[in-house]
PDB file of N, H, CA, C and O in Angstrom:
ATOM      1  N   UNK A   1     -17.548  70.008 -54.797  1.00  0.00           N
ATOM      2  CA  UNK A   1     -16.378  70.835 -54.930  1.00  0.00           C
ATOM      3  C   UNK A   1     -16.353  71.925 -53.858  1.00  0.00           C
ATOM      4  O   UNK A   1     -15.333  72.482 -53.451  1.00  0.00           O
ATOM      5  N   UNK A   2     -17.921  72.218 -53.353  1.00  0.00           N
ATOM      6  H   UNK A   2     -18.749  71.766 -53.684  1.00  0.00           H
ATOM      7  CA  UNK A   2     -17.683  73.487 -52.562  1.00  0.00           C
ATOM      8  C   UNK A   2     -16.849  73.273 -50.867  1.00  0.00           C
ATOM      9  O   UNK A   2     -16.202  73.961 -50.078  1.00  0.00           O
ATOM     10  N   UNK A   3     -17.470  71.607 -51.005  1.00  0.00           N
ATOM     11  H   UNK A   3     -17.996  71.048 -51.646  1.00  0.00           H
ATOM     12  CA  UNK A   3     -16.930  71.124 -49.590  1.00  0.00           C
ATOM     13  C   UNK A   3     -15.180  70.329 -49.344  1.00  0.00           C
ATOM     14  O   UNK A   3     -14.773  69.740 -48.342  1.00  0.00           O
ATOM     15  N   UNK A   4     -14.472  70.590 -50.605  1.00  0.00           N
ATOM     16  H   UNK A   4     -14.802  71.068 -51.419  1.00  0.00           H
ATOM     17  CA  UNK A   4     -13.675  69.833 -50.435  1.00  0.00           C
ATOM     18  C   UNK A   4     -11.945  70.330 -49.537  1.00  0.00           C
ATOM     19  O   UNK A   4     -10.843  69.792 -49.432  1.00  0.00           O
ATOM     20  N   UNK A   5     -12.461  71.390 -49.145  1.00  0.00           N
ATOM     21  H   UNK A   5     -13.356  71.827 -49.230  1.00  0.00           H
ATOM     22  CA  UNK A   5     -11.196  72.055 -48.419  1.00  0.00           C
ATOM     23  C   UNK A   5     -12.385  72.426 -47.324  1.00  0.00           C
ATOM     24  O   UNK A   5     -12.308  73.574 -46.885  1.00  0.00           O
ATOM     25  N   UNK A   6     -13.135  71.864 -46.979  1.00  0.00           N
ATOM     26  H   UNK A   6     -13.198  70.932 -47.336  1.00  0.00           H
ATOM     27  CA  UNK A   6     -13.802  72.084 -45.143  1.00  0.00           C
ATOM     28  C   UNK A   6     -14.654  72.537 -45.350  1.00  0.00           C
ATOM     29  O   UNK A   6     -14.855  72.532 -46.564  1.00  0.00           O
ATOM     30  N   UNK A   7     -15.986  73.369 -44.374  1.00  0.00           N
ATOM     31  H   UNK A   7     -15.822  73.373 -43.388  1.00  0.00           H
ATOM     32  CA  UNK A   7     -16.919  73.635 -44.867  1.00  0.00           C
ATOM     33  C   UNK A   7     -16.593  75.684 -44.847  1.00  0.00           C
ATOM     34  O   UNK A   7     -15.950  76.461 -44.141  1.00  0.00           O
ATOM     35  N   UNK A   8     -17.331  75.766 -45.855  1.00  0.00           N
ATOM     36  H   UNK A   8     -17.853  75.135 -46.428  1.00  0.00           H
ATOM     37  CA  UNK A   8     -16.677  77.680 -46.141  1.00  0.00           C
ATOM     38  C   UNK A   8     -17.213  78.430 -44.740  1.00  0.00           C
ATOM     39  O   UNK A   8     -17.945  77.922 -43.890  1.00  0.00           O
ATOM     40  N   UNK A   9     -16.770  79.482 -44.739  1.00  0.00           N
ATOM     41  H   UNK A   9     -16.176  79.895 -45.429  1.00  0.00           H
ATOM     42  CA  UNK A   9     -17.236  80.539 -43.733  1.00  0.00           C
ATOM     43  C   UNK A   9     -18.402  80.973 -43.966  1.00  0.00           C
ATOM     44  O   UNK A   9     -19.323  81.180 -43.176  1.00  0.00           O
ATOM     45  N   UNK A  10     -18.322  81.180 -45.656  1.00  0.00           N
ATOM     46  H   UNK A  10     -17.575  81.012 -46.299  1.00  0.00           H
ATOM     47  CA  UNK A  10     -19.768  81.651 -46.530  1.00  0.00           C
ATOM     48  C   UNK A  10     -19.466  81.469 -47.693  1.00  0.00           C
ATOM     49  O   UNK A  10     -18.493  80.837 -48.104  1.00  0.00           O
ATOM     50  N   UNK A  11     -20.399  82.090 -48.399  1.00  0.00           N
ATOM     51  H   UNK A  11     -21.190  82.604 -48.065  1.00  0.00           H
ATOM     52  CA  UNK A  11     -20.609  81.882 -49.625  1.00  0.00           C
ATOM     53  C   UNK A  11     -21.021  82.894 -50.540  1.00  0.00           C
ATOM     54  O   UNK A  11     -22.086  83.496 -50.397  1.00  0.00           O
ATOM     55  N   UNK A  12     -20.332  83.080 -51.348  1.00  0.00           N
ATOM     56  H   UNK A  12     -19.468  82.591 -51.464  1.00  0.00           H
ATOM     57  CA  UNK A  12     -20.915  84.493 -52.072  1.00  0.00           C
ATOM     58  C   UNK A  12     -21.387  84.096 -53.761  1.00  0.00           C
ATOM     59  O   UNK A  12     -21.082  83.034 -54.303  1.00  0.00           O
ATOM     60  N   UNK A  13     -21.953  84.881 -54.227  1.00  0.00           N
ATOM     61  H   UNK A  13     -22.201  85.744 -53.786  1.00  0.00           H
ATOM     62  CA  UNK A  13     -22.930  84.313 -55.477  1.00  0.00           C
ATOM     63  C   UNK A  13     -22.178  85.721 -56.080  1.00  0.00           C
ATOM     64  O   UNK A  13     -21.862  86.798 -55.573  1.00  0.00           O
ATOM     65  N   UNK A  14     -22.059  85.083 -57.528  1.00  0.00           N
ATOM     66  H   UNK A  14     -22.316  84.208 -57.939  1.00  0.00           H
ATOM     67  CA  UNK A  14     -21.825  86.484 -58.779  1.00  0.00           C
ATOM     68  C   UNK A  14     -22.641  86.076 -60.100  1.00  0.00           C
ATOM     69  O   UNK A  14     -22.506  84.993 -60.668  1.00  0.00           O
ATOM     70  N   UNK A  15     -23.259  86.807 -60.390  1.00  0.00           N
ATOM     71  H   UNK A  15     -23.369  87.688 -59.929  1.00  0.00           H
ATOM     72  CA  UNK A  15     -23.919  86.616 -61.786  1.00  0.00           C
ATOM     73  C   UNK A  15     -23.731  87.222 -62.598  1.00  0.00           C
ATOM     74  O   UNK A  15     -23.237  88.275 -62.194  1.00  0.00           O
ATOM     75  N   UNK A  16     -23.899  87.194 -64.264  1.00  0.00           N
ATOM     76  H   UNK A  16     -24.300  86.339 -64.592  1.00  0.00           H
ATOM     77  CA  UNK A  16     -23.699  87.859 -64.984  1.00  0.00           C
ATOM     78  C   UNK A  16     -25.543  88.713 -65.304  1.00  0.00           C
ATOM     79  O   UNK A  16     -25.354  89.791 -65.867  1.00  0.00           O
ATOM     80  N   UNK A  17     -26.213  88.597 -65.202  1.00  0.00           N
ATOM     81  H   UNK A  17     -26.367  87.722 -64.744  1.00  0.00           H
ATOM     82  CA  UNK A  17     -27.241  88.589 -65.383  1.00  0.00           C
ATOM     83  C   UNK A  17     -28.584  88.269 -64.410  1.00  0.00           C
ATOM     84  O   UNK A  17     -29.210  87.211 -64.334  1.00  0.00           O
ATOM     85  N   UNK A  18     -28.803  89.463 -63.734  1.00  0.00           N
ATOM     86  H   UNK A  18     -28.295  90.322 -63.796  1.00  0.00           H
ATOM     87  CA  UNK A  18     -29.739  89.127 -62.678  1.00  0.00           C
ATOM     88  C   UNK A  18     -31.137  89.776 -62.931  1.00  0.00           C
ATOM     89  O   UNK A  18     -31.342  90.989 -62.886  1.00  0.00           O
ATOM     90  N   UNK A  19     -32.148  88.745 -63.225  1.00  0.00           N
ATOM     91  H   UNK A  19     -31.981  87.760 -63.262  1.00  0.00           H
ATOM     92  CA  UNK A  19     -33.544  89.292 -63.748  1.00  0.00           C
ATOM     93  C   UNK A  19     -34.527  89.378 -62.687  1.00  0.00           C
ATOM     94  O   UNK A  19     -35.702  89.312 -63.049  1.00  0.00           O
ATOM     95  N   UNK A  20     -34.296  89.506 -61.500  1.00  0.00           N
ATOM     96  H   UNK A  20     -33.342  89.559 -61.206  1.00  0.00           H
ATOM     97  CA  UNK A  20     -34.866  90.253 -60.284  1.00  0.00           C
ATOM     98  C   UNK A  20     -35.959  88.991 -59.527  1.00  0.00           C
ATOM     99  O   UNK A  20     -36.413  89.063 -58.386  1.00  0.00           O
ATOM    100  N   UNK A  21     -36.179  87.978 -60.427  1.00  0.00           N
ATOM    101  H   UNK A  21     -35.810  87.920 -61.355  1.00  0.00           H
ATOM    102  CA  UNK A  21     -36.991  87.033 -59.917  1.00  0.00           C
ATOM    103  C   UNK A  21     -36.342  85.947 -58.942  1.00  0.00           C
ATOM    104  O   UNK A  21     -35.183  85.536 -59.004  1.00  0.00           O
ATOM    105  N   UNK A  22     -37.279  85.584 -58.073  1.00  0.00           N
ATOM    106  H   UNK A  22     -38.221  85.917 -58.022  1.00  0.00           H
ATOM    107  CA  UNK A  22     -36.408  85.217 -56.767  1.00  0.00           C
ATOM    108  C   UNK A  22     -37.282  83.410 -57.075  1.00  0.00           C
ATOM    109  O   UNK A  22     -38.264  83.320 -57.812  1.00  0.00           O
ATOM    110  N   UNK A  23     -36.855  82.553 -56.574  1.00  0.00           N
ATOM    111  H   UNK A  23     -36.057  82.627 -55.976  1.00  0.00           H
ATOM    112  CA  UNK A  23     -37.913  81.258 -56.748  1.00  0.00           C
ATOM    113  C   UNK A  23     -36.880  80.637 -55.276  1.00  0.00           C
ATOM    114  O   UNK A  23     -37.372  79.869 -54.448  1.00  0.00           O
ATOM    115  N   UNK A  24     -35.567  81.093 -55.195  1.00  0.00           N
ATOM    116  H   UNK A  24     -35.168  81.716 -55.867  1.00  0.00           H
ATOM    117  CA  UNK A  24     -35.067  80.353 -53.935  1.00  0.00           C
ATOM    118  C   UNK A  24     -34.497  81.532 -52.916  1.00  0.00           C
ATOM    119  O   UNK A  24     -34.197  82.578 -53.491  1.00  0.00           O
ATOM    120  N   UNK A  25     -34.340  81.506 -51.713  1.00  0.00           N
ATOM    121  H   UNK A  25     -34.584  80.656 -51.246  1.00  0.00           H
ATOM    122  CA  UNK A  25     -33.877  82.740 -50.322  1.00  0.00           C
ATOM    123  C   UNK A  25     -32.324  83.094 -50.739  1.00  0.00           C
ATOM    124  O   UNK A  25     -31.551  83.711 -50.006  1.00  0.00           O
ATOM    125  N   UNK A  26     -31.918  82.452 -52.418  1.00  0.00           N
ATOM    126  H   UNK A  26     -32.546  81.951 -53.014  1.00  0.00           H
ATOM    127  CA  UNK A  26     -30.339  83.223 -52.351  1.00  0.00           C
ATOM    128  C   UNK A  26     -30.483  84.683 -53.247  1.00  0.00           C
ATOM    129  O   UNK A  26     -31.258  85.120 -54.098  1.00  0.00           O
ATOM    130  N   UNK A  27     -29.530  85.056 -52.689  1.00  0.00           N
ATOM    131  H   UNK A  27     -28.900  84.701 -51.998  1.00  0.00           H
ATOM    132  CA  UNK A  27     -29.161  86.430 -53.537  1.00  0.00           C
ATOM    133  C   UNK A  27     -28.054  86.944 -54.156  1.00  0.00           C
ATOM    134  O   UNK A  27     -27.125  87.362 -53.465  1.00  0.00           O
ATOM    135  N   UNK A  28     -28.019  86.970 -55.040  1.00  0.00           N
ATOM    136  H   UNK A  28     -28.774  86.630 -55.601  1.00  0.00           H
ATOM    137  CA  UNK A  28     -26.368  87.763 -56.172  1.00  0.00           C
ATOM    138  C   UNK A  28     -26.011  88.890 -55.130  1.00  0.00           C
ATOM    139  O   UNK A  28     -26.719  89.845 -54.809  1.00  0.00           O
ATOM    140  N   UNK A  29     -24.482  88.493 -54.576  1.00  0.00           N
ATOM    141  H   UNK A  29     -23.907  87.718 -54.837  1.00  0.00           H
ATOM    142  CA  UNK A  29     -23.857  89.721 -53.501  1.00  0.00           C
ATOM    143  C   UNK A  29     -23.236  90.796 -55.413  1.00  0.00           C
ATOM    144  O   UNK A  29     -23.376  92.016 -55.507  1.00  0.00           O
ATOM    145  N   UNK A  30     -22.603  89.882 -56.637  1.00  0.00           N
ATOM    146  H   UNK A  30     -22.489  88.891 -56.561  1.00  0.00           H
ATOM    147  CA  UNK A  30     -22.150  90.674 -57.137  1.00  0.00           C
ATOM    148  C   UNK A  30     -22.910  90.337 -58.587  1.00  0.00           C
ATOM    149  O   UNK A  30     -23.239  89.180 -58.846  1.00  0.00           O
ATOM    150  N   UNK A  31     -23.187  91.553 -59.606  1.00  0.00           N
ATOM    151  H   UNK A  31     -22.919  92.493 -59.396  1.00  0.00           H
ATOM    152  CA  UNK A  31     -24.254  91.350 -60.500  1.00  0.00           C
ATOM    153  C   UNK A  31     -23.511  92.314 -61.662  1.00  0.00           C
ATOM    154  O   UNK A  31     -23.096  93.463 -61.511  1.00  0.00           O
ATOM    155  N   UNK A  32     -23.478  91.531 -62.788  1.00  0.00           N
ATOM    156  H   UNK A  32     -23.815  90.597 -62.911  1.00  0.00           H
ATOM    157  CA  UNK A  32     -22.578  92.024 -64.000  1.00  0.00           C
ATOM    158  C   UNK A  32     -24.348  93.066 -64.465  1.00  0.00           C
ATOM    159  O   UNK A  32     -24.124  94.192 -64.909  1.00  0.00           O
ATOM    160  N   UNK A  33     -25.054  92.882 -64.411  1.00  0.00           N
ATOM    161  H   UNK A  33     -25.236  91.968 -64.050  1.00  0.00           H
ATOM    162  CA  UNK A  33     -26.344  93.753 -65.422  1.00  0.00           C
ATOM    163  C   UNK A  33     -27.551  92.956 -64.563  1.00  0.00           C
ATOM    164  O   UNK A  33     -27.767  91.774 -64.291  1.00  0.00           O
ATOM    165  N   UNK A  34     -28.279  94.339 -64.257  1.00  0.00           N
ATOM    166  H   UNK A  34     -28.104  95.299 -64.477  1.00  0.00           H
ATOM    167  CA  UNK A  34     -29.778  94.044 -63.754  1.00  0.00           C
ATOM    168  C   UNK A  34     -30.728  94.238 -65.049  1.00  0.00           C
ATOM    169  O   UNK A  34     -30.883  95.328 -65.600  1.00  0.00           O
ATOM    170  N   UNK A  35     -31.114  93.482 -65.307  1.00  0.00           N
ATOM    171  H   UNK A  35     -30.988  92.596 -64.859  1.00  0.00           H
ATOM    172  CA  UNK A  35     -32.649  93.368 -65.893  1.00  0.00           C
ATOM    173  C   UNK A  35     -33.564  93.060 -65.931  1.00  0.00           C
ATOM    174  O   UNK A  35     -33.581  91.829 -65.914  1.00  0.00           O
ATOM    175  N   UNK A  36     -34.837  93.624 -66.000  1.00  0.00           N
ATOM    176  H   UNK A  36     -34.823  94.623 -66.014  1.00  0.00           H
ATOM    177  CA  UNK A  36     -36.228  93.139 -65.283  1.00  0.00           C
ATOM    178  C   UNK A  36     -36.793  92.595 -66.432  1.00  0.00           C
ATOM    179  O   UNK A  36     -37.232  93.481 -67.165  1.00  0.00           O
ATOM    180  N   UNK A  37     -36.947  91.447 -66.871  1.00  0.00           N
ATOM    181  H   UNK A  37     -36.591  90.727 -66.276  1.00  0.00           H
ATOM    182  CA  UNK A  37     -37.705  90.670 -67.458  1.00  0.00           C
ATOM    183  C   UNK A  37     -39.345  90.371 -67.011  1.00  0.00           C
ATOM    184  O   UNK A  37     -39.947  90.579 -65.958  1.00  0.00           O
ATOM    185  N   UNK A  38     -39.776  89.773 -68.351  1.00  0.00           N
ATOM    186  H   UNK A  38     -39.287  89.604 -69.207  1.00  0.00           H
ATOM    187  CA  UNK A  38     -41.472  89.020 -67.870  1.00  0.00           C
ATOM    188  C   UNK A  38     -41.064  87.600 -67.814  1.00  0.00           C
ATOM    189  O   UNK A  38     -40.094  86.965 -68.226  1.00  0.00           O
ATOM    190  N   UNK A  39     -42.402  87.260 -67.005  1.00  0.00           N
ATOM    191  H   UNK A  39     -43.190  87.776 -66.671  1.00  0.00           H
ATOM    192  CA  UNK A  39     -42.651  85.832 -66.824  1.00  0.00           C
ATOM    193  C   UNK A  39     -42.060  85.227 -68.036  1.00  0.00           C
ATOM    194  O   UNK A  39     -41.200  84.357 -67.898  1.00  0.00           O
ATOM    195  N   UNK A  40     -42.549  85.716 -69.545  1.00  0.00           N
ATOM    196  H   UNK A  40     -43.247  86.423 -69.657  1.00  0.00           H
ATOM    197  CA  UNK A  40     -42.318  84.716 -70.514  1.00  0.00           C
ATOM    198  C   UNK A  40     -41.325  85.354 -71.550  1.00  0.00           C
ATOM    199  O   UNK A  40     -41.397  85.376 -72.778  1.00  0.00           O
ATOM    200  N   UNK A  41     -40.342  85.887 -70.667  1.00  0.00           N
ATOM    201  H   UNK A  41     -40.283  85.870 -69.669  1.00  0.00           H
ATOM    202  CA  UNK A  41     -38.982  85.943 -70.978  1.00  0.00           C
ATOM    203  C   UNK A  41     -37.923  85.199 -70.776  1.00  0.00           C
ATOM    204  O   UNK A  41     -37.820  84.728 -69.643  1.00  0.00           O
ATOM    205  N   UNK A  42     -37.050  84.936 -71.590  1.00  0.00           N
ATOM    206  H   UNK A  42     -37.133  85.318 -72.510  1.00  0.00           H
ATOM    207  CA  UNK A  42     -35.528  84.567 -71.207  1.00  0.00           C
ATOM    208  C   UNK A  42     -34.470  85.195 -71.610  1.00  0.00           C
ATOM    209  O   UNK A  42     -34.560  85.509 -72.797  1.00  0.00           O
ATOM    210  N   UNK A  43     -33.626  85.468 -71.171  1.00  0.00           N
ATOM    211  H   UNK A  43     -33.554  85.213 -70.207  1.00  0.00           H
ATOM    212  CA  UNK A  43     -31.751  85.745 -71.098  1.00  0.00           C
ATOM    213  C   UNK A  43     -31.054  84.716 -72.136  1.00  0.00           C
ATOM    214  O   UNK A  43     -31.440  83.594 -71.807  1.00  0.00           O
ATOM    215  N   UNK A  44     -30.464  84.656 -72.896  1.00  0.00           N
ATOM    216  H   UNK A  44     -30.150  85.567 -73.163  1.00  0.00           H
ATOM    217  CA  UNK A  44     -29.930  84.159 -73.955  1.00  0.00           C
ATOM    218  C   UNK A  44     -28.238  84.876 -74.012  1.00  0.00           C
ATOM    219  O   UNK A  44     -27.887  85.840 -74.692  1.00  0.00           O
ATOM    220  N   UNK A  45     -27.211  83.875 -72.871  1.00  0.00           N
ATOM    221  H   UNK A  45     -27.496  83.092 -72.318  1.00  0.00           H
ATOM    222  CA  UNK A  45     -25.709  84.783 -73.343  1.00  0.00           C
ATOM    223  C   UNK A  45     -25.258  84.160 -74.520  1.00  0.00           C
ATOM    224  O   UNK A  45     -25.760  83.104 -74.906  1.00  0.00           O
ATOM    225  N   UNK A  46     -24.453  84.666 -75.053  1.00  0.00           N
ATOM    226  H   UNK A  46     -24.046  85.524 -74.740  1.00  0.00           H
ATOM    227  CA  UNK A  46     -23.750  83.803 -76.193  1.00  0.00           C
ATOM    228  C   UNK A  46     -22.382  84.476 -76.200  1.00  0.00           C
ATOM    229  O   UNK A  46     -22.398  85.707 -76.196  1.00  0.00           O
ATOM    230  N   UNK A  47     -21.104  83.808 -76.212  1.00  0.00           N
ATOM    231  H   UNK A  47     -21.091  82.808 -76.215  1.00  0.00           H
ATOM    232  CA  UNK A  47     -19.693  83.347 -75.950  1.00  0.00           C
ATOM    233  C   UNK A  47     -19.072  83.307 -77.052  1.00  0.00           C
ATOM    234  O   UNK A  47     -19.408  82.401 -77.816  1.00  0.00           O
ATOM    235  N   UNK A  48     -18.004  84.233 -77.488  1.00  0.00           N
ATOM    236  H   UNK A  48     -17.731  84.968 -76.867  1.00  0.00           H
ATOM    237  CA  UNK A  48     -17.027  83.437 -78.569  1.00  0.00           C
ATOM    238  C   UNK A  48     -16.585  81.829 -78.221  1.00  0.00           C
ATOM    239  O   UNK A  48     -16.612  80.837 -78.949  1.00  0.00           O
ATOM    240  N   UNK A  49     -16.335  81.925 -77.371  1.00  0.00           N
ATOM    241  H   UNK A  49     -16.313  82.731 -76.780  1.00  0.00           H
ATOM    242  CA  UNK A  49     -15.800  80.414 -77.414  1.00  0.00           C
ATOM    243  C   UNK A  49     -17.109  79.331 -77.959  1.00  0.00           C
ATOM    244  O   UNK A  49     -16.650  78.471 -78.711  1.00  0.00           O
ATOM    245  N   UNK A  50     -18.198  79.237 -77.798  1.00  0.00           N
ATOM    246  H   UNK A  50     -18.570  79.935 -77.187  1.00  0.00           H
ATOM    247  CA  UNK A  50     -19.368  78.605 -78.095  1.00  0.00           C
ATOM    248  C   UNK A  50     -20.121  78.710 -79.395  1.00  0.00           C
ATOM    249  O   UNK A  50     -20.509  77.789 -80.114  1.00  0.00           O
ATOM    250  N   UNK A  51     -20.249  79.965 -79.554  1.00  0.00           N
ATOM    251  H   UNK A  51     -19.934  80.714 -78.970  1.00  0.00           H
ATOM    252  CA  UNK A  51     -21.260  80.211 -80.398  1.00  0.00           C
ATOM    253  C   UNK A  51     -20.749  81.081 -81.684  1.00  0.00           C
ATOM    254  O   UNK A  51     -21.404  81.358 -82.689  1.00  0.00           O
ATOM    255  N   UNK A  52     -19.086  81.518 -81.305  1.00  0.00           N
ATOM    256  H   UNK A  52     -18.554  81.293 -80.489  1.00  0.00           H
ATOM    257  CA  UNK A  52     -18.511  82.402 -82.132  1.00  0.00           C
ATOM    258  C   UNK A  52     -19.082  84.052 -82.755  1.00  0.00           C
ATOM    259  O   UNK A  52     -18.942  84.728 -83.774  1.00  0.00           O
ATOM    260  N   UNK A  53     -19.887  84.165 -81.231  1.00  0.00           N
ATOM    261  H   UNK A  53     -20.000  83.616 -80.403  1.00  0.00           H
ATOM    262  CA  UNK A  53     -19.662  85.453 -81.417  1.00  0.00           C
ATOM    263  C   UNK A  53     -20.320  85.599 -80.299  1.00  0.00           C
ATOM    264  O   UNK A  53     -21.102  84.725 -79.923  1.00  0.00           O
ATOM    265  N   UNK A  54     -20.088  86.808 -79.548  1.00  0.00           N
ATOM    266  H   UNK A  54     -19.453  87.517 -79.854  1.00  0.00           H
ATOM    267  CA  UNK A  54     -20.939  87.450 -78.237  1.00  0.00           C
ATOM    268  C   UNK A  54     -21.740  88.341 -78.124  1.00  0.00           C
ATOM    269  O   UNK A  54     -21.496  89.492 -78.488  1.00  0.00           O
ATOM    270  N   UNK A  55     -22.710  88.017 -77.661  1.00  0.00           N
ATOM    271  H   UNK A  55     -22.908  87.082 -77.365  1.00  0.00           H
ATOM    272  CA  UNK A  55     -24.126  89.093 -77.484  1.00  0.00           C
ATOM    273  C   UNK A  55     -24.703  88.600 -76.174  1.00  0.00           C
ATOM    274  O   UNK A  55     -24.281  87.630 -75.545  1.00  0.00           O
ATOM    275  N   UNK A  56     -25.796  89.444 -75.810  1.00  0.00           N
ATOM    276  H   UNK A  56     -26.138  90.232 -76.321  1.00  0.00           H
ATOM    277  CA  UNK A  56     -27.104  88.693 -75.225  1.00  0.00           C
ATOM    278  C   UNK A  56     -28.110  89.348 -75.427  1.00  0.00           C
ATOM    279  O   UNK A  56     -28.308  90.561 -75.494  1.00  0.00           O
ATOM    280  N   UNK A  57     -29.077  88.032 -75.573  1.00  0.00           N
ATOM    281  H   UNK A  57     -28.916  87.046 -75.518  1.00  0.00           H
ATOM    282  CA  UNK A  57     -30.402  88.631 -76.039  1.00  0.00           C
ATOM    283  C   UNK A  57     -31.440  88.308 -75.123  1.00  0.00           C
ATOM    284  O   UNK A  57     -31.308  87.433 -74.267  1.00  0.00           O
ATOM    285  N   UNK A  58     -32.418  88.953 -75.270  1.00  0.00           N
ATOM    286  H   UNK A  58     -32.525  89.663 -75.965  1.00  0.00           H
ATOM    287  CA  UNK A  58     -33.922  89.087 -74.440  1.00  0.00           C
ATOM    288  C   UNK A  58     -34.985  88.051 -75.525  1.00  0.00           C
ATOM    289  O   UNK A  58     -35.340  88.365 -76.661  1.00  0.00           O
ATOM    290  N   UNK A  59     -35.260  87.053 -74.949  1.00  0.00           N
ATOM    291  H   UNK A  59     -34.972  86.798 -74.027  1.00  0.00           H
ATOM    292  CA  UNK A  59     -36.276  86.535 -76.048  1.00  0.00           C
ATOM    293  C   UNK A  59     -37.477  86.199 -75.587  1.00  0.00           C
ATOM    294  O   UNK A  59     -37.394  86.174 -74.359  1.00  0.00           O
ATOM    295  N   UNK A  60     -38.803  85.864 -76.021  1.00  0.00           N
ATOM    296  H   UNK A  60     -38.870  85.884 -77.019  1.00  0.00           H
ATOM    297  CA  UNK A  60     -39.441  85.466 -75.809  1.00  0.00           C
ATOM    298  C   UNK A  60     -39.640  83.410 -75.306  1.00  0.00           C
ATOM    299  O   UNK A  60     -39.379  82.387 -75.938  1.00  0.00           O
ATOM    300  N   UNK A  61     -39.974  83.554 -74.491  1.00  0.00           N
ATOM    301  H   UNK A  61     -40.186  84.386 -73.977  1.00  0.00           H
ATOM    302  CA  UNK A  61     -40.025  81.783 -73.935  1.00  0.00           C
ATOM    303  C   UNK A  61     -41.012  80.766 -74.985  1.00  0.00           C
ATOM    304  O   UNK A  61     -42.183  80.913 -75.336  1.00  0.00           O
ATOM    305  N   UNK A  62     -40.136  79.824 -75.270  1.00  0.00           N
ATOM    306  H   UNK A  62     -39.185  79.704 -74.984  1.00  0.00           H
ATOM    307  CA  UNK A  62     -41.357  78.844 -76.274  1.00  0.00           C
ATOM    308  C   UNK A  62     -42.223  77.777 -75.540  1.00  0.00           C
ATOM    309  O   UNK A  62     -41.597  77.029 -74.789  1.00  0.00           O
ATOM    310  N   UNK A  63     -43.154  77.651 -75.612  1.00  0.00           N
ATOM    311  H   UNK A  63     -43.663  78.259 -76.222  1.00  0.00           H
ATOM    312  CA  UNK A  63     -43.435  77.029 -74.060  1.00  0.00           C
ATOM    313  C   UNK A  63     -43.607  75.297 -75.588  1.00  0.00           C
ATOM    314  O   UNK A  63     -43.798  75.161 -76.796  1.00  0.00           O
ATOM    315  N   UNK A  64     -43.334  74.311 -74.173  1.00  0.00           N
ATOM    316  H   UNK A  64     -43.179  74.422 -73.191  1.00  0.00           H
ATOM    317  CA  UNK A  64     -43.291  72.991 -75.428  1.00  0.00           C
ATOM    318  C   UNK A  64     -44.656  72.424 -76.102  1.00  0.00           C
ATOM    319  O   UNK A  64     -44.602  71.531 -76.948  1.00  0.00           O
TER     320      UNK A  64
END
């Protein structure tokens, strides 16, 4: 989809939720909430449309 009107000039990234950990060279130009999480954390959004009601939570990671 990104290529289908030519190739862009650039590219800009927006997140809702940016937990400061990097694993690839991109970066959020625009960032709804910074939060610094641990390793064995996760971000949890939840949506009226989905889940019927909106929050987000900080949880602990379940490892399998």
């Amino acid at each position: 989809a990104l290529f289908e009107h030519g190739r862009p000039a650039r590219v800009q990234l927006l997140v809702l939720i940016d937990r400061g950990w990097r694993e690839l060279p991109i970066e959020a130009r625009y960032i709804g909430r910074k939060i610094q999480t641990a390793a064995n954390e996760i971000i949890e959004v939840k949506f009226n449309e989905i889940d019927q009601t909106e929050k987000v939570l900080l949880v602990e990671k379940v490892e399998d």
